[in-house]
C-alpha positions in Angstrom: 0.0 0.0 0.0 3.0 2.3 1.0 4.6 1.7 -2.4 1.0 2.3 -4.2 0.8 6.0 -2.3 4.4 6.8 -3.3 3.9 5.8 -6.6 0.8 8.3 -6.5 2.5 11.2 -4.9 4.9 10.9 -7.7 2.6 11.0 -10.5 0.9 14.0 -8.7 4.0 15.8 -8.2 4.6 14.8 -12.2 1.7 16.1 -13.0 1.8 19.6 -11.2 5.2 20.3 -11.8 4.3 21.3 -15.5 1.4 23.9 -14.6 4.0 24.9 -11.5 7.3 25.7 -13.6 5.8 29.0 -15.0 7.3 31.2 -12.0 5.6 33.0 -9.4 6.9 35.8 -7.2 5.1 37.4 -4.2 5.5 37.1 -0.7 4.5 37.5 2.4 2.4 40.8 2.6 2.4 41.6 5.8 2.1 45.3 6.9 5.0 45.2 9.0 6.8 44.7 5.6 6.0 48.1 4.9 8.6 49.9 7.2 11.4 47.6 5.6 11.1 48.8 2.0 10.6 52.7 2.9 14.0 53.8 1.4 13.2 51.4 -1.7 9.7 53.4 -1.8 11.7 56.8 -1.2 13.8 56.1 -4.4 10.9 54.7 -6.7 9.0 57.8 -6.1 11.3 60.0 -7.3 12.7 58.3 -10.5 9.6 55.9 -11.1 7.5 56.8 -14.1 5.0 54.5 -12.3 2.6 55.2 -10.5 3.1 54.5 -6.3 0.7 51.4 -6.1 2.5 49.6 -8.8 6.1 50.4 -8.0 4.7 49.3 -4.2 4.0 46.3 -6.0 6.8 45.8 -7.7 9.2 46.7 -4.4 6.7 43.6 -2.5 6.9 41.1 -5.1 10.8 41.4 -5.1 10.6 41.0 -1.8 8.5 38.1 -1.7 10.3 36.4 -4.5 13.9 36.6 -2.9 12.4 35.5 0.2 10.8 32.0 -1.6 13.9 31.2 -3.3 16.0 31.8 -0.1 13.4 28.9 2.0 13.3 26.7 -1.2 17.2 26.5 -0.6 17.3 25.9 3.0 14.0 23.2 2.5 16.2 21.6 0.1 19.0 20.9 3.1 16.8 20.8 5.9 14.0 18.8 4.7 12.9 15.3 5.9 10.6 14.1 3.5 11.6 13.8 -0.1 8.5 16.1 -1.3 8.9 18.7 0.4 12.6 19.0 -1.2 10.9 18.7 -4.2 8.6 21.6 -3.6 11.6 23.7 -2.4 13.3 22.9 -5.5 10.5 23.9 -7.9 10.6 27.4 -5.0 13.8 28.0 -6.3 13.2 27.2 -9.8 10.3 29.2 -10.4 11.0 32.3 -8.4 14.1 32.9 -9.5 12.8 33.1 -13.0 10.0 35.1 -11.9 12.4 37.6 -9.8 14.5 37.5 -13.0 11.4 38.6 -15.0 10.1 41.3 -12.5 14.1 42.5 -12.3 13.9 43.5 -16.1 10.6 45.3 -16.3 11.5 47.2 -13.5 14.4 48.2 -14.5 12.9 49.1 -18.1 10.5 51.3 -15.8 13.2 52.8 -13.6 11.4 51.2 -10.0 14.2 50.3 -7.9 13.9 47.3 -6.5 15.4 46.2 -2.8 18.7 44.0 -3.1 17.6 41.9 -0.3 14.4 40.5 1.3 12.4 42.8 4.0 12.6 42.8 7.7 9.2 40.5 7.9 10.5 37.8 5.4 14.1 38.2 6.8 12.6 36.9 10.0 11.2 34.1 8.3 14.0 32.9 6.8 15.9 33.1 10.0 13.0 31.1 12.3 13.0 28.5 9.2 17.1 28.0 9.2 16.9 26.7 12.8 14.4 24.0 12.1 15.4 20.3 10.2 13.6 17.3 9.5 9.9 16.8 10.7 9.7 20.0 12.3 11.1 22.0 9.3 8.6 20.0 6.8 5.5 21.0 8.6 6.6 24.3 9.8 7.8 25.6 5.9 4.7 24.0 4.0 2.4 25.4 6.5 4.1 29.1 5.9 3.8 28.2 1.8 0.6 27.6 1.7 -0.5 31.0 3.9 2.2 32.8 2.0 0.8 31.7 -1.3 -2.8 32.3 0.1 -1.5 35.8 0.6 0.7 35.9 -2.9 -3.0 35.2 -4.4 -4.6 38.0 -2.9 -2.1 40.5 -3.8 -1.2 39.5 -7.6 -5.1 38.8 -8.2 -5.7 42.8 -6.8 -2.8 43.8 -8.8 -3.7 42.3 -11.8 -6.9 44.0 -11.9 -6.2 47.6 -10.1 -3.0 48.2 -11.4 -2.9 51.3 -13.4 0.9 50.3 -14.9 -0.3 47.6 -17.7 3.1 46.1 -17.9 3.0 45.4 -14.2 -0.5 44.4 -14.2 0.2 41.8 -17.0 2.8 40.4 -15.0 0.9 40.0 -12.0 -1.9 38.3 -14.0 0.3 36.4 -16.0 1.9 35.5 -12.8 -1.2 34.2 -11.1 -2.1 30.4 -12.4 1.7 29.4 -11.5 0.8 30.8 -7.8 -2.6 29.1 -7.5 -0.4 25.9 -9.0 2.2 26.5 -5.9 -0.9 26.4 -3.8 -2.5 23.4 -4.3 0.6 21.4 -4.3 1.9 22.6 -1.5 -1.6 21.9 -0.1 -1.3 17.7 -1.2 2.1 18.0 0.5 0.4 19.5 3.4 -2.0 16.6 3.8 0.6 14.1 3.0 2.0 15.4 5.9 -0.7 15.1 8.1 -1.1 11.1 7.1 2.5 10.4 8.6 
């Protein structure tokens, strides 16, 4: 029976990775992530030919995506269970291409985009770095799926309110990968829960 549920979370994982490889890049959205990207606001208001609300979302996407490839790395060391390495991997896979993307429109827009991930998602990575095995699984999928939960929200809004259409197409572009993220790290969530 064990080898019959493998085989399945395999062919599930097969199946999603496909629909998941696109790239998504949000982030926790916090509003305490709002003091730790002042000085990146400060410059994008002065250069941006943007309007605020979409450099904002620019600035909290970067953020967000830096922060996803940064836990997909450490689930990928610190990880017990063999699927939720793989979900770190396709993290890392997808946001970097995603940051990469978001990276060169905003610089085609002149929004300056923070180097390094916020206070709030600095902290996460931190908490997350001391954890390994069973701890670490359930602790990092349960933050993916709330983080994604919160990724939806935001890119969903953006894609619609947006008044840059550049941005706003990457935000809706942007959204099936991010509800693809969530529902897999949702079956690894409850593959969790069976152990």
């Amino acid at each position: 029976m064990k080898q019959v549920l493998n085989k399945w979370n395999t062919l599930l994982l097969a199946v999603l990775l496909p629909f998941a490889l696109q790239s998504c890049g949000g982030g926790n959205t916090n509003a305490s992530h709002d003091d730790s990207v002042d000085s990146a606001k400060d410059v994008n208001e002065a250069t941006a030919p943007v309007d605020k609300e979409s450099s904002d979302f620019a600035v909290k996407a970067a953020s967000g995506g830096m922060m996803e490839v940064k836990l997909g790395e450490i689930a990928q060391q610190n990880a017990s269970s063999p699927r939720v390495k793989a979900f770190g991997q396709m993290m890392v896979q997808d946001h970097s291409k995603a940051n990469e993307e978001l990276k060169s429109l905003a610089a085609s827009k002149n929004v300056t985009l923070p180097d390094s991930v916020g206070e709030d998602h600095s902290k996460h990575i931190q908490d997350m770095s001391k954890k390994t095995g069973k701890d670490f699984d359930k602790a990092y999928i349960d933050m993916m799926v709330d983080d994604h939960n919160d990724d939806i929200d935001m890119f969903d809004k953006a894609s619609k309110d947006l008044k840059d259409a550049d941005l706003k197409g990457f935000a809706a572009k942007t959204l099936p990968t991010l509800r693809a993220h969530l529902d897999s790290a949702k079956a690894v969530q409850e593959s969790l829960k069976k152990k």
